[in-house]
N, C-alpha and C positions, 0 to 999 in steps of 0.2 A: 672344401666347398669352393668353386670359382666365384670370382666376383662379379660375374653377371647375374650367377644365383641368390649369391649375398643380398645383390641392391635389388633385386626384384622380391625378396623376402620380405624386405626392405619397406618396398615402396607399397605392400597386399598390406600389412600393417599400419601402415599410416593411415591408408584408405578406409580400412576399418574402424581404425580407432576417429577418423572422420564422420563417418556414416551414423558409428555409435553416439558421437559428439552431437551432434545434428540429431538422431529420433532423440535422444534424452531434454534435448533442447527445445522439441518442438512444441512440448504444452506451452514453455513460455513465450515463443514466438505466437502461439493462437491465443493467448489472452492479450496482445498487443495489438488484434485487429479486431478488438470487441469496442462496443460504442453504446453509450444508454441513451436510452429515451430523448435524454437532455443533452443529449450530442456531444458526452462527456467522453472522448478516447481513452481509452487504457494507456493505451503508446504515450499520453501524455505525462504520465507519473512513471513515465523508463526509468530502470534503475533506484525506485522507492526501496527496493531489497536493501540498498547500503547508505538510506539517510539516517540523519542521527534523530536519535527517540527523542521527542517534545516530551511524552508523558506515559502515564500507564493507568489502566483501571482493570475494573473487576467487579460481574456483576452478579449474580447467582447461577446465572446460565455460561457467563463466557471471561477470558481474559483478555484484555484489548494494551496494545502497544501503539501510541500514537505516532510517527516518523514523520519528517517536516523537511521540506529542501532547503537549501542550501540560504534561499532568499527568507524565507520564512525563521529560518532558524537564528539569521543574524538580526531580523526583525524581534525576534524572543531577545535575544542577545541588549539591544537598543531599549530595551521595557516596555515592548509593544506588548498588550493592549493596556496594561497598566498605567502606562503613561499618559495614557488619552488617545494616542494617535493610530491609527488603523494600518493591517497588513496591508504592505504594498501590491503593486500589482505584480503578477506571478507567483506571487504564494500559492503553497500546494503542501498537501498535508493528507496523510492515508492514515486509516484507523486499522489497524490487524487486527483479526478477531479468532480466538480461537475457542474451542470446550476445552474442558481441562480435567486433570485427573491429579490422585493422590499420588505423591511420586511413590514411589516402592523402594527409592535406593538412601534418600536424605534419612539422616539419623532422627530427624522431626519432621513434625508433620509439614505440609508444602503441599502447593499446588502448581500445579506443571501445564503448560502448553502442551494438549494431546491431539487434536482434530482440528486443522485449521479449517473456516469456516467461510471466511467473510474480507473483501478489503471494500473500505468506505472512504470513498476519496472526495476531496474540497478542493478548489482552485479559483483564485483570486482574478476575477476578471470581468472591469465592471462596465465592458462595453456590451459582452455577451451577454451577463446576465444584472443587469439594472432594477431588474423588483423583486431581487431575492440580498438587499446587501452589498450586492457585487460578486457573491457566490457562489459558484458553481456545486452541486451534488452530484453524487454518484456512488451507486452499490454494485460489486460486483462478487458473483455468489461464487463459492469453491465446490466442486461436489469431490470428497475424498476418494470414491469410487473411482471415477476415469478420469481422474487428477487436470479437469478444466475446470475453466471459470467460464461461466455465463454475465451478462448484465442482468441485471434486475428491473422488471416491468415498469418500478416503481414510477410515479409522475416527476415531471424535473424539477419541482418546487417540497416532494417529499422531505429531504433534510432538510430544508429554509423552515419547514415547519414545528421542527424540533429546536433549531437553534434562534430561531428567534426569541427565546428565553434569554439567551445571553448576547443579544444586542448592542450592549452598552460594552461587552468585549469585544468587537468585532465579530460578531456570530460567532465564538472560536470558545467551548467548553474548559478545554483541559490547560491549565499553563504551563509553562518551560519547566520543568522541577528543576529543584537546583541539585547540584551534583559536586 
């Protein structure tokens, strides 16, 4: 084979495997330009895929993993909210939600992440939002079928209505587990 052929083989391969990189990529670039009610950007929580888990629960319907950024999690780290003192500002914190199923492979019983669902995102910012705590809500729905996320209708004070239960922790349910 001459080497103009080579590198032009060469160069159809990369473009492709380009192309391919890019459509596979592109549901996550369109949930990045989604925005709730509450003018809460997705783009804002970039990169929530690779923070470290604050917590995890479990409810009859769903399994939830809590991920916390980098600010928040040195904030857990410090004995925030335990200590008395409140997450700082830029705290940001997503709830993963998924359905779950019986694994079929564990040699005991388990319950598995099958259908993600849901991500539930919070952020610390007590210029924007001053009568919910200092914090910001936000639901943004997954539909499995055409693999995007939507925002959710919901009002921008819908999660402050929930968490104002836990007030006296900074609105903030779940703690750091220790590990």
């Amino acid at each position: 084979m001459k080497p103009k052929t080579k590198l032009t083989i060469a160069l159809a391969i990369l473009v492709l495997g380009a192309i391919a990189a890019y459509a596979q990529d592109k549901s996550t670039q369109d949930k990045y330009l989604l925005k709730s009610p509450a003018g809460i950007a997705f783009a804002d929580f970039r990169g929530y895929e690779d923070w470290a888990a604050a917590s995890s629960a479990r409810t009859d319907e769903v399994l939830k993993v809590i991920v916390a950024n980098p600010v928040m999690i040195e904030a857990y780290h410090a004995g925030v909210p335990t200590n008395g003192q409140v997450f700082p500002e830029g705290s940001k914190i997503v709830k993963l939600q998924w359905k779950f199923k019986k694994s079929t492979e564990a040699q005991f019983a388990v319950d598995v992440p099958d259908t993600f669902t849901q991500a539930f995102v919070m952020e610390k910012d007590s210029k924007r939002f001053p009568k919910t705590g200092g914090w910001g809500y936000a639901l943004f729905n997954y539909d499995a079928a055409t693999g995007k996320f939507t925002a959710d209708p919901s009002p921008a004070d819908c999660g402050n209505t929930c968490h104002s239960a836990v007030k006296s922790k900074d609105y903030i349910f779940h703690p750091y587990e220790k590990r």
